[in-house]
C-alpha positions in Angstrom: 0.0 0.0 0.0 1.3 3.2 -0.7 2.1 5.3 2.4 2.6 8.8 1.4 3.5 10.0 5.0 5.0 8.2 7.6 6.8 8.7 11.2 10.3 7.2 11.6 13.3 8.0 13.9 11.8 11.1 15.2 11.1 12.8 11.6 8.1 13.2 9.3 8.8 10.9 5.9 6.9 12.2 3.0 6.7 11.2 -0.3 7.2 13.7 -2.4 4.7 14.2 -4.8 5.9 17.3 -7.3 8.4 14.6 -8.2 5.7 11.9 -9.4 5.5 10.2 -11.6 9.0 10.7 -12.8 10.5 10.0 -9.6 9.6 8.3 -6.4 11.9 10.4 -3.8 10.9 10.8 -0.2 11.5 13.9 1.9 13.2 14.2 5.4 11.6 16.8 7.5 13.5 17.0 10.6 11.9 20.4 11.6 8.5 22.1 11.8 8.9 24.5 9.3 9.9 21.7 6.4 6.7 20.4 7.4 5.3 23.4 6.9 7.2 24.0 3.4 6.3 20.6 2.1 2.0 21.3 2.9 2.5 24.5 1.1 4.6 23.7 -2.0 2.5 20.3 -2.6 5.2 17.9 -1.8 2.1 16.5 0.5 -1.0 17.3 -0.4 -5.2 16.1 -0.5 -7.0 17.2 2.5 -6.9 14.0 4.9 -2.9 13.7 4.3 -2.5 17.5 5.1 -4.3 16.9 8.3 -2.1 13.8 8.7 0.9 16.0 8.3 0.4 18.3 10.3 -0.4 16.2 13.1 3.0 14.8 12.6 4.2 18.1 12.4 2.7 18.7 15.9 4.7 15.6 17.1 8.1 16.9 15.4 7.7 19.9 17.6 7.2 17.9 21.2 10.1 15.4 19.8 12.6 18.6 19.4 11.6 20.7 22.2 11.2 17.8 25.1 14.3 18.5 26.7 13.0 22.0 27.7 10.9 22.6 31.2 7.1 22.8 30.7 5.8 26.1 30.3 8.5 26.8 27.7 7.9 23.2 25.6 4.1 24.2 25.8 4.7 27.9 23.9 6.9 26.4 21.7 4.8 23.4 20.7 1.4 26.2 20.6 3.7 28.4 18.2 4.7 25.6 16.0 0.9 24.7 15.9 0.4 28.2 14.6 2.6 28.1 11.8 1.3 24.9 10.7 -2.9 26.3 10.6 -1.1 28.9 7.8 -0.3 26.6 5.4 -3.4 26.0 3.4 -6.5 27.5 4.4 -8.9 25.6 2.6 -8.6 22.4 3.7 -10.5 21.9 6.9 -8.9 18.5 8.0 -5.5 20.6 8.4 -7.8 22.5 11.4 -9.2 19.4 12.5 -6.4 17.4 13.1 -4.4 20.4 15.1 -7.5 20.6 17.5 -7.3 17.7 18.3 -3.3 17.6 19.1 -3.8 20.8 20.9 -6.8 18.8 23.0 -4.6 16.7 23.9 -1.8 19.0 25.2 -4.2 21.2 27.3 -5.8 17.8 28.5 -2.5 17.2 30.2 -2.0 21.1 31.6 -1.2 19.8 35.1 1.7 17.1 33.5 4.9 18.4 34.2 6.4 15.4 33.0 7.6 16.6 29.7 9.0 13.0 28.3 5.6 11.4 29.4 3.5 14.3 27.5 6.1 13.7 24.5 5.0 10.0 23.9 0.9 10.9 24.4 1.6 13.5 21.1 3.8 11.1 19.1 1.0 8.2 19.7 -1.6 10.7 19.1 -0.2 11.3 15.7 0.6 7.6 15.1 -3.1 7.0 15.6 -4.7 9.8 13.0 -2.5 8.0 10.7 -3.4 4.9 11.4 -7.3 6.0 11.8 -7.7 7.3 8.7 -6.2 4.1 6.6 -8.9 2.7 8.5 -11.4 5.0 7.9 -10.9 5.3 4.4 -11.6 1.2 3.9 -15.0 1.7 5.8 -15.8 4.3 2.9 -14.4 2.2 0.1 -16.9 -0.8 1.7 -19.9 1.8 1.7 -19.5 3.4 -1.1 -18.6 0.6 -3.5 -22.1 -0.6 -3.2 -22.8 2.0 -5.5 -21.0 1.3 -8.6 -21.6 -2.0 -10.3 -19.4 -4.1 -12.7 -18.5 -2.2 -16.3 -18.8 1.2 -14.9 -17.1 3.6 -16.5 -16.1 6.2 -13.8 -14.9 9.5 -14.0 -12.6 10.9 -11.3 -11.1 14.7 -10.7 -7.4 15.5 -9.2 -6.4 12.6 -6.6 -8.1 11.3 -4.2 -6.4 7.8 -3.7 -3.9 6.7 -0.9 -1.4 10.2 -2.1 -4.1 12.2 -0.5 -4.5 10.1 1.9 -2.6 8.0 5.1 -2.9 5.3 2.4 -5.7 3.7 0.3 -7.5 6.9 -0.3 -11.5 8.3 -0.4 -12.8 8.5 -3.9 -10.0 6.1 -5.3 -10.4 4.0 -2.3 -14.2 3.2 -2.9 -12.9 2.3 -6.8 -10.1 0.2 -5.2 -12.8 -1.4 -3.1 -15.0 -2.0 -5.9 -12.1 -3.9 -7.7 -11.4 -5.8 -4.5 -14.9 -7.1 -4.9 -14.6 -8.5 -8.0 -15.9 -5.9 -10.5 -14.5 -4.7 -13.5 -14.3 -1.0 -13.2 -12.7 1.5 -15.8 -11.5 5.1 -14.6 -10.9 8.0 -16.7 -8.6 10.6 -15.0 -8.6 13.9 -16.6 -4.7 16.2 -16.2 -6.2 18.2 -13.5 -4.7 21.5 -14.6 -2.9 23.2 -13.4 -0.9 20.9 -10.8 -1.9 17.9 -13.2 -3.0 15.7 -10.1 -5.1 13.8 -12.5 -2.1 12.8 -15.0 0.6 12.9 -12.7 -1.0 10.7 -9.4 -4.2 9.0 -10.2 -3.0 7.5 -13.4 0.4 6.7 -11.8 -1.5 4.9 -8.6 -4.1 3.3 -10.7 -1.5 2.1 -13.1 0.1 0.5 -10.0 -2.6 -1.1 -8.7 -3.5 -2.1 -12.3 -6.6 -0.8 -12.6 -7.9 0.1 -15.7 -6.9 4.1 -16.3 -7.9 6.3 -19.6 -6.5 9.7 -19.0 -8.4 13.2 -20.5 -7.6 16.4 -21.0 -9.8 18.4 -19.0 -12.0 20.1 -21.8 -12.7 16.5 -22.8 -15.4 16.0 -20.1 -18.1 17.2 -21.9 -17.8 15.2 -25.1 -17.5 12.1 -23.3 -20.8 12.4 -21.5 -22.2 13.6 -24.4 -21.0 10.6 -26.0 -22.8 8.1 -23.1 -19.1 7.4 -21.8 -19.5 7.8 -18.6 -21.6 6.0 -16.0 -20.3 7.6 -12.8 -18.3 10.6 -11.4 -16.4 10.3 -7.5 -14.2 13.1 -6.3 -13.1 13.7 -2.6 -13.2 17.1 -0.9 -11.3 19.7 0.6 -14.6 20.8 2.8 -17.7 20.2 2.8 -20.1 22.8 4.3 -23.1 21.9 6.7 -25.6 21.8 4.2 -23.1 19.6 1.5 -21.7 22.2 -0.5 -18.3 20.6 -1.3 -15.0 22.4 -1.8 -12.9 20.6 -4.1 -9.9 20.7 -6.6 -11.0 23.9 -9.2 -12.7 22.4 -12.4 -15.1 19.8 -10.1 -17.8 21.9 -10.5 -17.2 21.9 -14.1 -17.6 18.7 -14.0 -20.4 18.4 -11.1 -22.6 20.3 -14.1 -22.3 17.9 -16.5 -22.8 15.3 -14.7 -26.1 16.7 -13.0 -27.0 17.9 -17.2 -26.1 14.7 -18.6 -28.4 12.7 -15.3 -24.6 10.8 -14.3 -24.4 10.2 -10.6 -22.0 12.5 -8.8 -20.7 11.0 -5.7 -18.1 12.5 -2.9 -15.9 10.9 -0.7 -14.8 12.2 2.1 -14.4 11.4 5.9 -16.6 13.2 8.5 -13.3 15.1 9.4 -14.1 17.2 6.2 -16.9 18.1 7.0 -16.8 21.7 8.8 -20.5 22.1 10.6 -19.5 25.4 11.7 -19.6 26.7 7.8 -23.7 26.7 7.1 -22.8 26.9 3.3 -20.1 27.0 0.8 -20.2 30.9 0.3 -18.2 30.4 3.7 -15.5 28.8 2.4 -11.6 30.1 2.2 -10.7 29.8 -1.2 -7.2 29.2 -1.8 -5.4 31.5 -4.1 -1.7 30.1 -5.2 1.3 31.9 -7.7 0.2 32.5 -10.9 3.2 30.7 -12.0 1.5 27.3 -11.7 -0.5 28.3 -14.5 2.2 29.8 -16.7 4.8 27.1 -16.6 4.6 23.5 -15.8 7.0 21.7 -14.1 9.5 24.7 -14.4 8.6 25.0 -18.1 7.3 28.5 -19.1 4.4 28.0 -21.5 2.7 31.2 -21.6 4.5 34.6 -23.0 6.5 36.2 -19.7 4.5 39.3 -18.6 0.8 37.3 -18.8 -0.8 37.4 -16.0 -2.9 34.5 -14.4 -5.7 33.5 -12.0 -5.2 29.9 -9.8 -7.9 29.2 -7.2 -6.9 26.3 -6.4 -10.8 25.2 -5.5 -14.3 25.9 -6.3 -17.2 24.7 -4.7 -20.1 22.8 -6.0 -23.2 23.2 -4.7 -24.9 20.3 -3.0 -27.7 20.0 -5.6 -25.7 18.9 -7.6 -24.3 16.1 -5.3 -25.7 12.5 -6.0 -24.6 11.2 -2.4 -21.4 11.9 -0.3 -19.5 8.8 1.1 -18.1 8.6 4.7 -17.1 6.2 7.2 -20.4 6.1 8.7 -22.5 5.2 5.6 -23.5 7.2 2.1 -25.0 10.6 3.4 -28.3 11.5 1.1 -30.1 14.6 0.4 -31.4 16.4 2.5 -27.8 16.7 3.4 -28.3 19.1 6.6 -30.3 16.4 7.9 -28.0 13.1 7.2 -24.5 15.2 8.2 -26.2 15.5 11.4 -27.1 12.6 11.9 -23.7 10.8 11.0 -22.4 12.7 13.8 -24.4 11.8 16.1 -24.2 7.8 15.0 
């Protein structure tokens, strides 16, 4: 299984993934702030790995600073948890997962045993890891229910085990689908302008061996017009209380067509995407990056120097458009308000 972040030896090991698919190289970060570097600049990336990441970041911190006395380990550790909630602002499982390592640490105020506290934050970590491998089989088991052998299935950016802990959301209900026995084909479009579509999903897919057609992005629309495509899954970035879902930009592009052309459109996403406190996605941060992305590739200039560019690096589709969204506690239906609710409280 790919494992595109892992604690080892008191350092975060990432995968780096603006190196794929020409090169599998993994990246050392031995401090907060190239944790910190590698969320930004996409060396991780997909929300549930982010949140992941930053968890482990959070556990970097305790593991450098345990030597100090208490009250100074605590403001380092709260200031290093500061600079990590600036790295992306879109993705709410970033948020989620510091929360909860700062729970912990204010759970255990009265511990003055530093080395003690130390351990509690590294297994902390260990277990979000580890939790969300497990949660993202629980989806895959849900939500493969809802394709059926010969589907044809489109998918946006990546949302397999590189997004991930490992095994993934939207590719992780395909993988489970596979597991079952069915023949499923997947057409990944480039995903411009990071090209997470023709760089990861077609490189994870081609690993696993799973059937994989990649698209330009324009190309959509011809192919359901052309009765291609049987189903659409993405994953999510954050989904507002009433399911308005934040995703890679060009997903409601394709949300559209899907809805026009009467294609399911299904998102999968654990419940740790899901931001309650957001009542819709007018709410949400969008994520501007350099305009460079869009003007070069890989390094490359392709546009004249001088043009300027837009990159949002989401958009959000509106939940009308959403067929179902798939989490670890069952396939969430319209009225979504209703279902998130009551998912939590399962």
């Amino acid at each position: 299984m790919i494992r595109p972040v892992v604690w080892k030896d008191g350092a975060v090991i990432l995968l780096d993934q603006t190196k794929l698919p020409l090169k599998e190289k993994y990246v050392i970060c031995k401090s907060v702030e190239q944790v910190a570097r590698a969320i930004e600049t996409m060396i991780v990336r997909g929300a549930p790995a982010i949140g992941v990441t930053a968890a482990m970041g959070v556990a970097l911190s305790a593991y450098r600073n345990q030597s100090k006395k208490s009250k100074e380990f605590r403001r380092q550790v709260y200031k290093d948890i500061k600079r990590l909630s600036k790295t992306r602002p879109t993705a709410v499982n970033l948020f989620w997962a510091l929360e909860r390592m700062k729970k912990l640490i204010d759970s255990n105020a009265q511990n003055e045993d530093t080395y003690g506290l130390v351990k509690k934050i590294i297994n902390e970590a260990i277990d979000i890891c580890n939790e969300d491998i497990e949660i993202n089989r629980k989806m895959g088991q849900f939500g493969e229910k809802l394709f059926k052998s010969g589907d044809t299935v489109l998918t946006h950016c990546n949302a397999g085990a590189l997004a991930t802990a490992g095994y993934g959301t939207a590719l992780g209900v395909i993988r489970a689908a596979v597991e079952r026995g069915k023949k499923i084909n997947v057409i990944a479009d480039e995903t411009r302008p990071f090209l997470q579509g023709a760089r990861l999903t077609a490189w994870e897919l081609k690993k696993d061996r799973i059937p994989v057609t990649l698209i330009t992005d324009n190309m959509a629309g011809y192919l359901f017009s052309q009765g291609l495509i049987d189903r659409v899954i993405v994953g999510a970035d954050r989904i507002a209380a009433n399911g308005d879902v934040a995703n890679k930009i060009g997903t409601y592009n394709v949300a559209l067509l899907a809805y026009h052309h009467k294609v399911p459109f299904y998102v999968a996403a654990p419940l740790s995407t899901i931001d309650r406190k957001i009542k819709n996605g007018s709410e949400i941060p969008i994520e501007e990056r350099k305009f460079e992305e869009v003007t070069k590739i890989q390094g490359k200039q392709i546009a004249p120097k001088g043009v300027k560019a837009k990159n949002p690096a989401f958009d959000v589709t509106p939940s009308k458009y959403v067929s179902a969204i798939i989490t670890e506690k069952g396939v969430l239906r319209k009225p979504y308000r209703r279902s998130i609710k009551s998912a939590f409280e399962k």
